[in-house]
N, C-alpha and C positions, 0 to 999 in steps of 0.2 A: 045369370053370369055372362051370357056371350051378348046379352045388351051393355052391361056395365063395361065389358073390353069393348066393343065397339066405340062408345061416348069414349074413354079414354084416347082410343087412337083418333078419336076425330078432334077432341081436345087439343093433343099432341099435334096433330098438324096446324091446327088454327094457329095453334102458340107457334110451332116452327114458321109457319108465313111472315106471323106479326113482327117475331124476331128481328128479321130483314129492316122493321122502323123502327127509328126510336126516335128520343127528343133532340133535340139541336147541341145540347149541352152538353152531349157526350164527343163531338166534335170541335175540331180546333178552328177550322175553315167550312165549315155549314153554317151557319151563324145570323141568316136574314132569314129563314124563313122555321117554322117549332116546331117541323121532324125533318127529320133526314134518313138516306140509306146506311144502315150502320156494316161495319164486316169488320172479318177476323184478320190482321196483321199477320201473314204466314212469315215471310221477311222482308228485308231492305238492303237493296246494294245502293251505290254511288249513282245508279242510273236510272232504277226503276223501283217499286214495290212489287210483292206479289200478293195478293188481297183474295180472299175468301169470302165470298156472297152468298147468303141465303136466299133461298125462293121467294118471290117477289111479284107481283100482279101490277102493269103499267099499263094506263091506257096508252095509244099510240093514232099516229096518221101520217101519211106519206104526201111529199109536198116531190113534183117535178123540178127541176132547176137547175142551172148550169152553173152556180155559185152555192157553197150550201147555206150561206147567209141568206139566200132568196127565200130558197127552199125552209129555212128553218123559221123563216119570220110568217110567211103564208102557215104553216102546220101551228105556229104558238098559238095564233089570234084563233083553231078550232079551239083548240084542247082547252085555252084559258075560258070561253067561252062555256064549254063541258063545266069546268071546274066554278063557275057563276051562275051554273043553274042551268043549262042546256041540257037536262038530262032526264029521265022519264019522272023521276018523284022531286023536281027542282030543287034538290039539297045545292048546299052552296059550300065548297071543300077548300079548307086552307093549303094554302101552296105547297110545297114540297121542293125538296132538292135531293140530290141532283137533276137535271135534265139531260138528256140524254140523245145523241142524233146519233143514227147508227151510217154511216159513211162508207159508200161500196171503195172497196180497195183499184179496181179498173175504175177511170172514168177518162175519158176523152174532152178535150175543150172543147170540140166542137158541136159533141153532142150534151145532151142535159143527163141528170142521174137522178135515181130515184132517194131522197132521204128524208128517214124515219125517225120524227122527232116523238118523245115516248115522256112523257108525266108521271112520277112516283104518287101511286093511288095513298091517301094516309093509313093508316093503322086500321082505323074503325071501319075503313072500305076496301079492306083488303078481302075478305070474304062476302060481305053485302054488298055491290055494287051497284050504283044506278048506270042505268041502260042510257048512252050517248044517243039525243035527238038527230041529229049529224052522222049519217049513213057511211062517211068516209072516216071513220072513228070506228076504234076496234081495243080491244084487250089483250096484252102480251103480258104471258106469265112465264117470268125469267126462272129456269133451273139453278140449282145450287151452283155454284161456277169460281172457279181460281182466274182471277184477270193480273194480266201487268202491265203498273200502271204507271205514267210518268207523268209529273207534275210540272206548272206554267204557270204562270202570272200573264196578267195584263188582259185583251180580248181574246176570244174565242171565234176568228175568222179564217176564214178557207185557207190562208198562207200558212197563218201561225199552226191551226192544228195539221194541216201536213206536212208542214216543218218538225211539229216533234214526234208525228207520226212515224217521220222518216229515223230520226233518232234512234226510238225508241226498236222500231226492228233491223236494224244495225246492228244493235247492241243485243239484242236475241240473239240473232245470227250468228254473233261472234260467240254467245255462251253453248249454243246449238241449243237452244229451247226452241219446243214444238210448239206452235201456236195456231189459231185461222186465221190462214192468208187473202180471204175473201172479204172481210170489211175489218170495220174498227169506232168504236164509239170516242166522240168530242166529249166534253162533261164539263158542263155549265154550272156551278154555284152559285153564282150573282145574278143578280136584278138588273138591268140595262142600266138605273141610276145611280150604283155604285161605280164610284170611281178609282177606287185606291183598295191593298190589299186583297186583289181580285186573285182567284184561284180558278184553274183548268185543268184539268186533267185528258189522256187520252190511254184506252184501255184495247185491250188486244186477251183475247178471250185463250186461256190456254188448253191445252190438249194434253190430256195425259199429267204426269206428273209434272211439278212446276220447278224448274230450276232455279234455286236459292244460292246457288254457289256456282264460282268460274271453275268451268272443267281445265283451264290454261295452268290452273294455280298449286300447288306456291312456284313461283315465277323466280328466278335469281333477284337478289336487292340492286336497285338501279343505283348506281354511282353516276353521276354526273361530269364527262371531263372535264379537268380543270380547265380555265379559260385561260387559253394562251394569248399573254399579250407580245404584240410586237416589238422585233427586236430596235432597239433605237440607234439610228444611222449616225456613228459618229466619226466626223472627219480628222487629219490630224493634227489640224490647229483648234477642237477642242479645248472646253478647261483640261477633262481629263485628261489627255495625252502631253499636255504642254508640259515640258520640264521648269521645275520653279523659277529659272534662273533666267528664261527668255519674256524677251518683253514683246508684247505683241501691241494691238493698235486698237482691241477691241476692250470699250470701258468696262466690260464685266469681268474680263479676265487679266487686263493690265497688270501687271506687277513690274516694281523697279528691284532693280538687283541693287543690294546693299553690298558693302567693302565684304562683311561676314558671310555672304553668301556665293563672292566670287571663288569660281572655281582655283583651284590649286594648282601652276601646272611647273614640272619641271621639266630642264633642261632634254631629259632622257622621252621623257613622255609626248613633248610637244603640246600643241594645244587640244586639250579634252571639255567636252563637256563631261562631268560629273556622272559616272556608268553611261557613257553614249559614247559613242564612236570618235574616231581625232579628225580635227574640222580641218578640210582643207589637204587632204590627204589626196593623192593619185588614184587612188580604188575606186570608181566611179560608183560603186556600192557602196561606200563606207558615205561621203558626199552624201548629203542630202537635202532638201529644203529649208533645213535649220541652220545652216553652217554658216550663209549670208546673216542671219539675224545674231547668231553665237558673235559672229565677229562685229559686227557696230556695238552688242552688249557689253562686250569683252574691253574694247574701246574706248567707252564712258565708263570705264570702271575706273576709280581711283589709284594714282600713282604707284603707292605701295604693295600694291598685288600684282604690279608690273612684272615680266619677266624681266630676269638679270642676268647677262649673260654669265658664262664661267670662266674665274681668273686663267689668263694668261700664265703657262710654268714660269721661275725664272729658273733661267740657265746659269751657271756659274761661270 
């Protein structure tokens, strides 16, 4: 009986490691090479994922370099070499994806840093492993682990991934998720001869429970001010402001005064424009820049709208 649990729980672990691979097909963007890392989908914001990893066995080797493209390209040609037979029983092992460089979070230009480029072992070598010929090759076995992860297009170069490295713990920050602040892994999918559809990620290993949700939130609904447009400056020889009945000089607003549109004026009232003020008045207020133009209109108006004076009484 306590052989039988034994094999079981060894069973059980075998199967919990393998778990960690599977085939490419169970992925959207793993897709070049016929396993991949698989994990559990915890959630998704607008910023990042939070991704659940099973235990994992990587070979790995550390490359010096002041650029981690240096560094990454010196650590591939061990590992690939591992992976072609460099290794005690020269099995020859299909690729894998992700690839992984692990990227100290301090680094100085001036000085180099150390990073750790690391090979997803396949399925059938996750527990059997042959022994790396290549003394600077070693074996990392990843614990079960919540990362968060942000996702990138295009290469995977020193700029870009601390460009969304930077992103990406921004956006912690502001959710106040715990995470280590001490490195952070790049994550490579493609082949150097892919060109199009390229996927990157970069992971940040969390601590503690994973924040799935904004602690800021629910937040008021954002309204947007209306866009205030400017007021439009209009002078008062405008169309708008022009009384119909004045003729001005300008072709878009001309108008001639017809007999039916001249004003009415009688004896009592003097000369008006039509609701404006009496032209030619003493009030130096009442007076205004239109009175000159009222009167040459006034003018060319036809006979019959002429003023008439008022009869003479006769006296007896």
């Amino acid at each position: 009986m306590e052989i039988s649990g034994l094999l079981m729980l060894v069973l059980m672990g075998s199967v919990g490691v393998e778990g960690g691979v599977g085939p490419s097909s169970n992925s959207t963007f793993c897709t070049e090479s016929k396993e991949c890392l698989e994990y559990e989908l915890v959630c998704k914001t607008d910023e990042y994922e939070v991704r659940h990893y099973s235990p994992t066995r990587w070979v790995s080797t550390d490359a010096e370099a002041y650029f981690m493209g240096v560094g990454a390209a010196m650590a591939f040609r061990r590992l690939f070499q591992y992976i072609t037979g460099a290794n005690n029983h020269g099995v020859q092992m299909e690729m894998t994806a992700p690839v992984l460089v692990r990227i100290p979070e301090e680094t100085r230009v001036w000085e180099p840093a150390i990073y750790t480029l690391s090979f997803l072992l396949p399925a059938a070598f996750q527990d059997k492993t042959p022994t790396p010929t290549n003394d600077k090759l070693y074996f990392t076995d990843m614990p079960a682990m919540d990362v968060y992860v942000r996702s990138y297009g295009g290469w995977m170069l020193s700029v870009t991934s601390r460009l969304h490295a930077h992103l990406l713990t921004k956006e912690l920050a502001r959710v106040q998720a715990v995470f280590n602040h001490t490195y952070h892994y790049g994550v490579g999918y493609d082949s150097p001869l892919k060109l199009l559809n390229r996927h990157n990620e970069v992971w940040y290993v969390a601590e503690g429970d994973a924040v799935c949700s904004d602690p800021q939130e629910p937040t008021p609904p954002h309204t947007p001010a209306a866009a205030r447009t400017p007021e439009a400056h209009t002078s008062p020889f405008t169309p708008s402001r022009i009384p119909p009945n004045v003729t001005t000089d300008s072709p878009s607003v001309r108008r001639s005064t017809t007999p039916s549109q001249a004003p009415g004026v009688t004896p009592s009232e003097g000369l008006k424009v039509a609701g404006g003020p009496v032209a030619n008045s003493s009030n130096p207020r009442v007076d205004g820049p239109w009175n000159n133009t009222v009167e040459a209109s006034l003018e060319d108006a036809p006979s019959d709208n002429s003023v008439v004076a008022p009869p003479k009484p006769h006296l007896a």
